[in-house]
ChimeraX commands (.cxc) that place a marker at each C-alpha (Angstrom):
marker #1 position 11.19,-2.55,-24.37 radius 0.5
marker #1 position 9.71,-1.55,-21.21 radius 0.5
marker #1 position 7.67,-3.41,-18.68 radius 0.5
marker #1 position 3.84,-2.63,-18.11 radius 0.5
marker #1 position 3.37,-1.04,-15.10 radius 0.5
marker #1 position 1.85,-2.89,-13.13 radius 0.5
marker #1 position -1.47,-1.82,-11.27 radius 0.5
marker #1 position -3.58,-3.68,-8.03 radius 0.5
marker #1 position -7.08,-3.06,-6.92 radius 0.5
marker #1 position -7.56,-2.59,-3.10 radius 0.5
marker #1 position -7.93,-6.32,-2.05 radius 0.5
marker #1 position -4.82,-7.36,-3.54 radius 0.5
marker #1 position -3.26,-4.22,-2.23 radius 0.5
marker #1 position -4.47,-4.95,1.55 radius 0.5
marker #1 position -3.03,-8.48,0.94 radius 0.5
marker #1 position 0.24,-7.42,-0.22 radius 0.5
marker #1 position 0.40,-4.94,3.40 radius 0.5
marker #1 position -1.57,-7.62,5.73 radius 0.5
marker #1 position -3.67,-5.04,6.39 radius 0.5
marker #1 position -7.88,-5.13,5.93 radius 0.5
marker #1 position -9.75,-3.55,3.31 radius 0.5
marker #1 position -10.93,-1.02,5.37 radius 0.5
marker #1 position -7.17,0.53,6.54 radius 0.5
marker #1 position -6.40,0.74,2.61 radius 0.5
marker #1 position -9.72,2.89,2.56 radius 0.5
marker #1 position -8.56,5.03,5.39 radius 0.5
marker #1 position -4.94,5.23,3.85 radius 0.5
marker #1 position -6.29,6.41,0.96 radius 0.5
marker #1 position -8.68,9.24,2.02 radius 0.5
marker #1 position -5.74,10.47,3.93 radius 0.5
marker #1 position -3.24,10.46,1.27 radius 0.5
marker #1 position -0.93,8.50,2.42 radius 0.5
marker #1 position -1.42,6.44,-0.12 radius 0.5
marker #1 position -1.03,7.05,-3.87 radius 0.5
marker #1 position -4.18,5.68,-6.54 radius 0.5
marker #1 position -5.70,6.65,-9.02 radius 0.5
marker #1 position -9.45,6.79,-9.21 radius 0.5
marker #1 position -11.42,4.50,-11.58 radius 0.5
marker #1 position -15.01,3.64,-12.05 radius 0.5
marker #1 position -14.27,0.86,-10.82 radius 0.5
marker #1 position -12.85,2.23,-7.88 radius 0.5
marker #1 position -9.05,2.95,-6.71 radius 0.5
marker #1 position -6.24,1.21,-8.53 radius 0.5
marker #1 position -3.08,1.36,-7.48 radius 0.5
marker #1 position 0.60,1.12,-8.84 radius 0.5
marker #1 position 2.52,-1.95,-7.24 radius 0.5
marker #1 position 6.00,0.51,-7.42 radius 0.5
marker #1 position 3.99,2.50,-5.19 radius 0.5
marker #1 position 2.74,0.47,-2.62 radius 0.5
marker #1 position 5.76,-1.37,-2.32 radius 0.5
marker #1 position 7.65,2.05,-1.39 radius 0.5
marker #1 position 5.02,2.85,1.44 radius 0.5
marker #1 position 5.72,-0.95,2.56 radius 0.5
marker #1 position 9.35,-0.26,2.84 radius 0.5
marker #1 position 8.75,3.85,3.97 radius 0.5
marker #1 position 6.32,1.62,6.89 radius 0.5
marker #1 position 8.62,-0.95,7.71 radius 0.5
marker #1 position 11.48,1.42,8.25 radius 0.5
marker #1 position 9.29,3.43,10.79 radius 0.5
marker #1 position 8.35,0.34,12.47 radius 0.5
marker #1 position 11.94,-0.58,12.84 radius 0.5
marker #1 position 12.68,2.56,14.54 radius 0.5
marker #1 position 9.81,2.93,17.00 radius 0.5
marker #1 position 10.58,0.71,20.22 radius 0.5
marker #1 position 6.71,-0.11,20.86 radius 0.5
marker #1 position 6.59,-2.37,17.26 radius 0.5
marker #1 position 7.89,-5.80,17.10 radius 0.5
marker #1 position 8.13,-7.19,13.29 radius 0.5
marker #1 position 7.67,-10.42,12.36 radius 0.5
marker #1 position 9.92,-12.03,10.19 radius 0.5
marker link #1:1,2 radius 0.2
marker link #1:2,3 radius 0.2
marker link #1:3,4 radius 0.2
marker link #1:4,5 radius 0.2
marker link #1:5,6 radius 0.2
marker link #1:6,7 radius 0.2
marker link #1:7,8 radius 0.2
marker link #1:8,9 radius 0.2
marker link #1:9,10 radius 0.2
marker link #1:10,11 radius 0.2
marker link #1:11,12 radius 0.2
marker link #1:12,13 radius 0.2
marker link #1:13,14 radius 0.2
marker link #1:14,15 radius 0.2
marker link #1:15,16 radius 0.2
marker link #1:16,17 radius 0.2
marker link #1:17,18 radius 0.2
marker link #1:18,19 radius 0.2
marker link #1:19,20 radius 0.2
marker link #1:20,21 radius 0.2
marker link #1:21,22 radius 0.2
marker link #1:22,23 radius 0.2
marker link #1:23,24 radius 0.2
marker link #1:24,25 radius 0.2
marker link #1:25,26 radius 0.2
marker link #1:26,27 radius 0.2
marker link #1:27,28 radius 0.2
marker link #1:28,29 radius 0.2
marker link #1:29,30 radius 0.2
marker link #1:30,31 radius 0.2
marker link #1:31,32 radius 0.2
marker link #1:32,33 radius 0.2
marker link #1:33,34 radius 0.2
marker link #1:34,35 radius 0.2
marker link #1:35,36 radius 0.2
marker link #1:36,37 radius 0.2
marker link #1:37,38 radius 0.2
marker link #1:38,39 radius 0.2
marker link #1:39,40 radius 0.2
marker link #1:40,41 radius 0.2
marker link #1:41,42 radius 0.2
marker link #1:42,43 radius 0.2
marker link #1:43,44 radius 0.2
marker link #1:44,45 radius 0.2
marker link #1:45,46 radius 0.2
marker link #1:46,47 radius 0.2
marker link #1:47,48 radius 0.2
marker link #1:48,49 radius 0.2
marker link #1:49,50 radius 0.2
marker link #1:50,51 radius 0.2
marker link #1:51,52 radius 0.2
marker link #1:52,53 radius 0.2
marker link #1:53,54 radius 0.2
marker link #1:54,55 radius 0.2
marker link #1:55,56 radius 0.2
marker link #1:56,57 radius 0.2
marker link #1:57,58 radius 0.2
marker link #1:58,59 radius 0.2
marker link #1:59,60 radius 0.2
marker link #1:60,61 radius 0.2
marker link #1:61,62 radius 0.2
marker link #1:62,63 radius 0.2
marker link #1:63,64 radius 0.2
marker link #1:64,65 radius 0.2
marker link #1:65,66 radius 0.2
marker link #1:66,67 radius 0.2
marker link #1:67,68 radius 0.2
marker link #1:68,69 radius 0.2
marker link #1:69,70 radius 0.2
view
């Protein structure tokens, strides 16, 4: 049997990046990242926003300016 995909709302979605509210927003109207609209508002798939953490961190690892914190 498969698993239920699994789906987060914007707040836990902002947790999950440590980013605010307000940068999921702006990541959203600019497509970079994938939901689907609700009457409730966005939801989004956790596959997905765990691939734009990982597309993120791999930027982050190769631009000079970012430090990551482990």
């Amino acid at each position: 049997m498969t698993d239920p995909i699994k789906v987060m709302g914007a707040l836990d979605v902002a947790q999950y990046l440590g980013v605010s509210r307000q940068y999921v927003d702006r990541l959203v109207r600019s497509g970079k990242l994938k939901f689907q609209k609700t009457s409730a508002g966005p939801i989004f798939q956790e596959t997905d926003v765990a691939a734009f953490k990982r597309h993120r961190l791999r930027q982050a690892k190769r631009d000079p300016r970012i430090r990551i914190r482990k």
